[in-house]
Structure formats: structure tokens, C-alpha cells
N, C-alpha and C positions, 0 to 999 in steps of 0.2 A: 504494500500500500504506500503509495506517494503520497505526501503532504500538499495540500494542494493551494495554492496563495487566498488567503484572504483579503478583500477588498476594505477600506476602515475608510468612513467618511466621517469628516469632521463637520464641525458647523465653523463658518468662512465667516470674515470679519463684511457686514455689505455698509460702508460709508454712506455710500447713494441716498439709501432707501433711511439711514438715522437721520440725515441732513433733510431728508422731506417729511419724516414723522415729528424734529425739530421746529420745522418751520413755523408754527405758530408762538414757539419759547421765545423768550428775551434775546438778544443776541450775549456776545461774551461781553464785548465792550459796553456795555450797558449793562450788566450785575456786575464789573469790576469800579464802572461807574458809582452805582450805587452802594458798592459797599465801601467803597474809599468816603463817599458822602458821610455814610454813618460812623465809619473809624472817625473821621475830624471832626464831624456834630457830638461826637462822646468824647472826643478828647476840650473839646471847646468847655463843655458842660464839664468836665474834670476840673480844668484852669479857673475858669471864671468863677471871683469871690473867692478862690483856697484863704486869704487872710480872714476874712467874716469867718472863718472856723475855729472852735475856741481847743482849746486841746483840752484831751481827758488827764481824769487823775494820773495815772502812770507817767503821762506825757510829761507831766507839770512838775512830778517828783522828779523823773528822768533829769530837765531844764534846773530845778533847787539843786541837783546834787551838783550839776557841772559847775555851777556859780558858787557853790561851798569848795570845788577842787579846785578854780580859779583863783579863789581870793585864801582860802588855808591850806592848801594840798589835796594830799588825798587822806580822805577821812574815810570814816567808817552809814555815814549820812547815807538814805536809800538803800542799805546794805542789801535789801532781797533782793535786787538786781545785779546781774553782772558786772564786773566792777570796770574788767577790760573794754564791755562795751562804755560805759560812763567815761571811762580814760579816754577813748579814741574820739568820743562826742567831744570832750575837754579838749584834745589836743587838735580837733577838728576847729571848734572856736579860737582858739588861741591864732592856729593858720591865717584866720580870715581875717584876724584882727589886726596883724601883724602887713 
């Protein structure tokens, strides 16, 4: 008995016929359009006003401890936070100040 070849059909890619089932979608340039719109309409609403923002507790202890490492070193002030981050915030101020 010989092996005799089997024939295997795929399913073929048909461009054509996606591009006419498409044809009523948006095009590309037009939902690349519109989602660039929406990224800078959310980044706009991110920006606008950030100073009207009041900070939270954390935030505020965070801003006391730097101003206590400023003016007496580094203390033991705010101690449940990381101290390294407080230091790098400190010497982060210091930079700008300079």
C-alpha cells in the first residue's frame, strides 16, 4: 500500500473583500484623529487648576518633614515614612533652591 498525498486547504488571507465589509467603519486617520483628540482633552483637564489642589494629610506631613531637614537636619519628625524618600525630597528642594 502506497501513501497517497493529501490535499490540506487553508483559509487564505482575502484583503479585497475586508476592505468592502470595512467600508462603512471610520477610516484609520480618523480614530487616530480622534483618539489623539481625547489623549490632549485629558491631558488639558489633568493640567488645568493642579495649584487649586490642596494636598492631603500624608502630603502635608511629607512637605513638614522636608522643612524640619532643611532648617535642623535630619530628625526623627514623620518617622512612618521612608526616610530616604524625605532625604531625596530634601535634597531635591535644596537643588532648586540653589
Amino acid at each position: 500500500m502506497s501513501a497517497s498525498p493529501v490535499t490540506v486547504t487553508t483559509a487564505g488571507l482575502r484583503f479585497e473583500r475586508d476592505r468592502e465589509a470595512r467600508a462603512g467603519t471610520l477610516s484609520r486617520t480618523l480614530v487616530v484623529a480622534l483618539l489623539s483628540l481625547i489623549v490632549v482633552a485629558g491631558f488639558g483637564f489633568r493640567v488645568a487648576r493642579l495649584g487649586a489642589e490642596g494636598l492631603s494629610e500624608d502630603e502635608l506631613n511629607k512637605l513638614r518633614a522636608v522643612e524640619e531637614y532643611r532648617t535642623n537636619g535630619l530628625s526623627s519628625i514623620n518617622g512612618e515614612h521612608p526616610m530616604l524618600m524625605k532625604a531625596l525630597q530634601t535634597a531635591s528642594v535644596s537643588a532648586a533652591d540653589a
